[in-house]
matplotlib code that plots the C-alpha trace (Angstrom):
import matplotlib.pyplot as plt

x = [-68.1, -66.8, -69.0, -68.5, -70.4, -72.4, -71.0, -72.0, -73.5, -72.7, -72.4, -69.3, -69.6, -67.0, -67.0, -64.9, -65.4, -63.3, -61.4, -62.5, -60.4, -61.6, -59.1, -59.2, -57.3, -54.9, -52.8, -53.7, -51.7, -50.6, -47.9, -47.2, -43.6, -41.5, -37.8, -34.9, -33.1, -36.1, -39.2, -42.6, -43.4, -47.0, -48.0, -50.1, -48.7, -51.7, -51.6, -54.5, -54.6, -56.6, -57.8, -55.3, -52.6, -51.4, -51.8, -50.8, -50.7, -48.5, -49.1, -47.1, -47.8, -46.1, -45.4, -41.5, -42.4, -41.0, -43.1, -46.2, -44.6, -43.3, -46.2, -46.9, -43.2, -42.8, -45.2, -43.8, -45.6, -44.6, -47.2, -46.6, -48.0, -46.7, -47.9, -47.2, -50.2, -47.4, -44.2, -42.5, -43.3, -43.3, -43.6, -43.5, -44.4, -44.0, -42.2, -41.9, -39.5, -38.4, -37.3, -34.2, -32.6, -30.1, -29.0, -25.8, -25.1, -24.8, -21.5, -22.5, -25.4, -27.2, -28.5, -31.9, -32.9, -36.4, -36.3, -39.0, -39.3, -40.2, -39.1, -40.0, -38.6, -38.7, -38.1, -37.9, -37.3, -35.6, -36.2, -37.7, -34.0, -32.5, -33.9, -33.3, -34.0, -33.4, -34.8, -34.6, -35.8, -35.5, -35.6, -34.8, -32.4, -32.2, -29.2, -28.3, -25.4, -23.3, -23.8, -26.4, -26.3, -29.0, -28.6, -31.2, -30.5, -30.7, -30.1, -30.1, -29.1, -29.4, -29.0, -28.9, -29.9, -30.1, -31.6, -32.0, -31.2, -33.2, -34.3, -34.7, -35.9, -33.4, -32.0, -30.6, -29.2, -28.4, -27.8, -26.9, -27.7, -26.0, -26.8, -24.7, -25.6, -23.9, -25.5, -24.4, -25.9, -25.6, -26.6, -27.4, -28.0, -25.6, -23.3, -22.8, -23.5, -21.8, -20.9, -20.8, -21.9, -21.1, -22.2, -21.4, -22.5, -22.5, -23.4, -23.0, -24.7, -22.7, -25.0, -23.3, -26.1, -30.1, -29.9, -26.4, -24.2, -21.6, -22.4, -20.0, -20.8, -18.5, -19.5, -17.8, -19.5, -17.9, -19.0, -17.1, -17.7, -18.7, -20.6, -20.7, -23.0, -21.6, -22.4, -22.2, -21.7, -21.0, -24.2, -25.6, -26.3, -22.8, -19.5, -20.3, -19.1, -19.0, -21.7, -24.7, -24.3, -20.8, -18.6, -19.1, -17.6, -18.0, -15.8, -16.4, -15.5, -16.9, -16.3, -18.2, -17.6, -20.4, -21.3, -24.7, -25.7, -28.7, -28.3, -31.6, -34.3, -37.6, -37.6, -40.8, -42.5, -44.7, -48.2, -50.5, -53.0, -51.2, -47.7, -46.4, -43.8, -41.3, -39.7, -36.2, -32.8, -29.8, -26.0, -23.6, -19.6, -18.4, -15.5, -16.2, -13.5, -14.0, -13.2, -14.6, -12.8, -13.3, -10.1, -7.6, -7.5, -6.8, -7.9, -8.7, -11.2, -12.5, -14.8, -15.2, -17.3, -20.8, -24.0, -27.6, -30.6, -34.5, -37.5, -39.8, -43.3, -42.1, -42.1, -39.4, -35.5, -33.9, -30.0, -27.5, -23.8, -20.4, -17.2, -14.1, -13.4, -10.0, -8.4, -5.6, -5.4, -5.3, -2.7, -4.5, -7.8, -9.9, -9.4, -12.2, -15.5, -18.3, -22.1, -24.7, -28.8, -30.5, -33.0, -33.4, -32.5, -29.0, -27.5]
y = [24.0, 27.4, 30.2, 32.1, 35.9, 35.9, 37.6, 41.0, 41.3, 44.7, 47.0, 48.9, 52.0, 54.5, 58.1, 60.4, 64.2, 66.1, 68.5, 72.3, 75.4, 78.2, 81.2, 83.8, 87.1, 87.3, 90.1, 93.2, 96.4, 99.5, 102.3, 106.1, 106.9, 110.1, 109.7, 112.4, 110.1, 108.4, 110.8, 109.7, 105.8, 103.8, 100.1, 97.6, 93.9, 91.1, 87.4, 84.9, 80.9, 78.3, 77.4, 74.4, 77.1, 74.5, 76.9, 80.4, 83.2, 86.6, 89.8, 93.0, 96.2, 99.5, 102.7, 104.2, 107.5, 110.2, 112.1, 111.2, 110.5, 107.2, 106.1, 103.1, 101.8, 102.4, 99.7, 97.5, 93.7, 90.6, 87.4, 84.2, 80.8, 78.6, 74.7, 73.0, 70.1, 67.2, 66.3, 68.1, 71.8, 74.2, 77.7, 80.0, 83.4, 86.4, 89.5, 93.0, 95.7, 99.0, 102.3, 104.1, 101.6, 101.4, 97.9, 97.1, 94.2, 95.5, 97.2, 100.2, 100.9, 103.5, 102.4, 102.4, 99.4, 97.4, 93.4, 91.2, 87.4, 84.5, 82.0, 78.3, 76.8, 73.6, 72.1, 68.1, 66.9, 63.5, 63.6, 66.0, 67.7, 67.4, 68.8, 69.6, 73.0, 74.3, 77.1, 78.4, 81.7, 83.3, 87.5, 90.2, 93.2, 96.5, 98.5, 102.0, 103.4, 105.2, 103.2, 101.0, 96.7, 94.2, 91.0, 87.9, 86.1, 82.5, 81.8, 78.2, 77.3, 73.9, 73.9, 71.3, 71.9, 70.7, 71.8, 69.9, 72.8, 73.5, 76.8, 78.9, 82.2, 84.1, 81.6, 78.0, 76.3, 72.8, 70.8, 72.1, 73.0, 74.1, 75.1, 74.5, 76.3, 76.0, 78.7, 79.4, 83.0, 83.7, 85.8, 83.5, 86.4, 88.8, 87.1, 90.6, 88.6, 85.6, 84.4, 81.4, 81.2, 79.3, 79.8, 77.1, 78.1, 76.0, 76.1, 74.2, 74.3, 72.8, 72.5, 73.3, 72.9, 73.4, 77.0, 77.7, 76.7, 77.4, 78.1, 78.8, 79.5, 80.0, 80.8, 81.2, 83.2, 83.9, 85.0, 84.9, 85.8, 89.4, 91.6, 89.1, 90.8, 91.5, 90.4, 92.1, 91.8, 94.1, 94.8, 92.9, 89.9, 89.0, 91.4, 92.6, 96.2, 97.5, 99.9, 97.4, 96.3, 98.8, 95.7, 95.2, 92.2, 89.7, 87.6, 86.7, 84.6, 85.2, 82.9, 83.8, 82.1, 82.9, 81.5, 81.8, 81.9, 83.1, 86.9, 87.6, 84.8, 87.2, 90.2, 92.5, 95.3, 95.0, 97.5, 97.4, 96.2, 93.9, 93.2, 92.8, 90.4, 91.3, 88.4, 87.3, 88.4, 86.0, 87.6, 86.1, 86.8, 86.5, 86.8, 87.3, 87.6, 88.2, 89.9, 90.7, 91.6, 91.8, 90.8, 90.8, 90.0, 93.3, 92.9, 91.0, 92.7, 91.3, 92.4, 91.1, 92.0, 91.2, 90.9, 91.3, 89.5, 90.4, 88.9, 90.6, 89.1, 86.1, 87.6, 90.0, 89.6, 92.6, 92.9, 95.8, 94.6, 96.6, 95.7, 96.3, 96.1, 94.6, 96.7, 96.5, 92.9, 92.1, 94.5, 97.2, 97.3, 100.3, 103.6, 103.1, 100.8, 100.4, 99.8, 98.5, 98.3, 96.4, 93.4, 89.4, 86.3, 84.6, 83.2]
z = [118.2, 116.7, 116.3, 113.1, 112.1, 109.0, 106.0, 105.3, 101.3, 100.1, 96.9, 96.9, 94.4, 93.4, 92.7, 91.6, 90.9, 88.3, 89.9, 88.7, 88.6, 90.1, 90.1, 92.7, 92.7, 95.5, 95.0, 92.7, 93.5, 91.5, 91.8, 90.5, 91.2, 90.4, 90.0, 89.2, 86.5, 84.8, 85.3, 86.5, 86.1, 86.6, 86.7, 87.9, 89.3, 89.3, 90.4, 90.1, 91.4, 92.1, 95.3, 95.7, 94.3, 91.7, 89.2, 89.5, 86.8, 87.2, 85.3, 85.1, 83.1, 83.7, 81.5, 81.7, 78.7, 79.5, 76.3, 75.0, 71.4, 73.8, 75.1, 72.7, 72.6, 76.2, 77.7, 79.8, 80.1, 81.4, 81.4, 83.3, 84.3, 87.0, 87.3, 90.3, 89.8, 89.0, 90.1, 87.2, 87.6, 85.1, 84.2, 81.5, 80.2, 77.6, 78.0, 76.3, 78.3, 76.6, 78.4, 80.4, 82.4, 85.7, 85.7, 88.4, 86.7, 83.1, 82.6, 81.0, 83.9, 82.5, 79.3, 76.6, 75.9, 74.3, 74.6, 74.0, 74.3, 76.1, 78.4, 79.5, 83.3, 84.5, 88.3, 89.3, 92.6, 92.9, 96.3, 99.3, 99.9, 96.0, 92.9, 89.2, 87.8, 84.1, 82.0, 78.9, 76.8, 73.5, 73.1, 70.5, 72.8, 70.5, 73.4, 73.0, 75.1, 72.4, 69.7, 68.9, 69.7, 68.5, 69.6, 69.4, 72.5, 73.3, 76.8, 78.7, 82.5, 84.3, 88.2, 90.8, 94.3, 97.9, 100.6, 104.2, 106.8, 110.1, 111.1, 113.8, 114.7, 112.5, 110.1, 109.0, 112.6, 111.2, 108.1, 104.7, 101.2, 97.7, 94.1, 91.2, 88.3, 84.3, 82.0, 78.6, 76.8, 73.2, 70.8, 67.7, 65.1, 65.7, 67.3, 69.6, 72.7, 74.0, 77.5, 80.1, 83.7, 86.4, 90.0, 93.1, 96.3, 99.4, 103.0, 106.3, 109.6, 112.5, 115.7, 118.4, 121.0, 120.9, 119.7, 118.8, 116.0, 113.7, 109.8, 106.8, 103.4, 100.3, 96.8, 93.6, 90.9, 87.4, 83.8, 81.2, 77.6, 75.3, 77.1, 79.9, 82.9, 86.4, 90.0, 92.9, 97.1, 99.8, 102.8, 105.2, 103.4, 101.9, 102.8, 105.8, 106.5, 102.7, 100.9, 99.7, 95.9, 96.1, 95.0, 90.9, 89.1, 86.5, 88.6, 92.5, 95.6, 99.3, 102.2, 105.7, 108.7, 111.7, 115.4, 116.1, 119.4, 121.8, 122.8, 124.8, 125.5, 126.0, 125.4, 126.2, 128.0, 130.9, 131.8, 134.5, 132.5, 130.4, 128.8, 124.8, 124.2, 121.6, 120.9, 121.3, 120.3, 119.0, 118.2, 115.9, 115.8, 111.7, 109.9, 105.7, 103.2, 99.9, 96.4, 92.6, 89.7, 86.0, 84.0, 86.8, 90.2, 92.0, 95.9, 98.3, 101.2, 104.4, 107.9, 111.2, 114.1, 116.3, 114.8, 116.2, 114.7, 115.9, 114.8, 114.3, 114.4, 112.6, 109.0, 109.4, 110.7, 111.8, 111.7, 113.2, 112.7, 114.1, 113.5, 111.2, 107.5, 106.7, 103.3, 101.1, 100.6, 104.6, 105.8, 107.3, 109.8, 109.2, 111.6, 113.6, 113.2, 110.4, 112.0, 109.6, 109.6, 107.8, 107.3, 105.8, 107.5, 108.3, 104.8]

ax = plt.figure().add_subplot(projection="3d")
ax.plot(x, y, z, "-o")
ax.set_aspect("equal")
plt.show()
């Protein structure tokens, strides 16, 4: 004989509950600040989003008069939304700028400007390390330098992007990742604007054991075109041993090579009563070579040296490099040696 179990009868019932968006501030800050060049400036920077943070909103409002006859046309507002709900995320937004500007990547620098406009983004993953990105926008520029330049600008990019590298303490250890970027800018009324971008940048991680390795990065960054805007290297970050943001060009190249390695395992302080760890210390030897230029090619400008990286409660990397620039086109090591402080995480 086999012994069998009764069947259980039961009602199966489903719910569902609509989801409900309920928007909490998160950050709301404000600022007074007094400048020699561009006087005394105020604002206020709010974001809002809800509690899975699918949706996010972003506002911006600040004052740049200098009189009180420029109050009204001196308001400064930007509005945007981000969705991240679906696969497809989005974003988009109003704008409305107008003052004295300093911009380093504009070649006239110090310029009066007022644009308005708006813009509409777009990101789609094909997979967890590769993605799509493009954006759009549409604004009215009104320039004053000497003369005066109206432009109605229509601007599009389109980017593609991968991103599979492994971290440590201080930065990427392993894998790789890249953007490629085609942007075309264009002022459709006027026709005073009109320029082409195109930015490739690439970087590999070789692991060379658990916590060392050997990275390089190149990138190639070039704009072409009327009033075509200008990038800029030298810090820390890129060109190691030059002024920050000292190199200006609407053309660029910059190649870094870098072994990463650990400096000091534990570093810390130790009290009767107790001790504070201060975390750990990794060095890096680099080589960077690099060069920007406008119409012609001029120079080519390099460094090379040792590197120091500390974490600093896991939110903050800081970085003290020494070493020696190489000038005039790779003939000549500087008299002497360049020592640089700053902060971010390994590119």
């Amino acid at each position: 004989t086999c012994w069998t179990t009764e069947k259980l009868e039961g009602v199966s019932e489903v719910n569902s509950l609509k989801y409900i968006r309920d928007y909490t501030l998160d950050i709301a800050q404000s600022q007074v600040a007094t400048d020699p060049v561009f006087g005394t400036t105020g604002g206020a920077a709010i974001a809002l989003s809800d509690l899975l943070g699918n949706d996010q909103y972003f506002f911006l409002i600040y004052n740049s008069a200098q009189s009180r006859d420029e109050i009204l046309r001196s308001f400064n507002i930007a509005v945007s939304r981000i969705s991240l709900g679906q696969r497809l995320n989005y974003a988009y937004g109003i704008f409305h700028f107008s003052g004295r500007r300093y911009d380093l990547t504009d070649p006239d620098l110090f310029f009066n400007e007022r644009v308005f406009g708006g813009y509409f983004a777009l990101s789609y993953p094909l997979s967890k390390f590769y993605r799509f990105e493009a954006s759009t926008s549409l604004s009215r520029s009104d320039k004053e330098v000497v003369t005066s330049r109206k432009a109605l600008l229509f601007s599009n990019s389109i980017s593609f992007v991968h991103d599979n590298s492994l971290w440590t303490s201080s930065g990427p250890i392993d894998g790789n990742r890249f953007i490629l970027t085609l942007a075309f800018t264009r002022d459709v009324q006027f026709s005073n604007v009109n320029y082409y971008t195109l930015i490739a940048d690439y970087r590999r991680y070789f692991r060379l054991s658990q916590r060392s390795a050997f990275a390089v990065r190149a990138q190639v960054f070039y704009n072409e075109g009327r009033e075509a805007r200008r990038f800029f290297m030298g810090g820390s970050w890129d060109l190691r041993g030059y002024p920050r943001w000292s190199l200006r060009g609407k053309k660029l190249w910059l190649q870094s090579e870098e072994l990463r390695f650990p400096f000091i395992d534990q570093l810390g302080i130790k009290f009767p009563f107790g001790s504070i760890g201060l975390g750990s210390l990794r060095g890096a030897l680099f080589f960077d070579a690099g060069g920007v230029w406008d119409d012609k090619y001029t120079e080519t400008l390099g460094s090379m040296g040792l590197g120091v990286r500390w974490n600093l409660a896991g939110v903050l990397v800081l970085r003290y490099d020494i070493g020696k620039r190489i000038e005039d086109n790779f003939s000549r090591f500087q008299k002497g040696l360049f020592h640089q402080f700053f902060f971010g995480w390994d590119f």
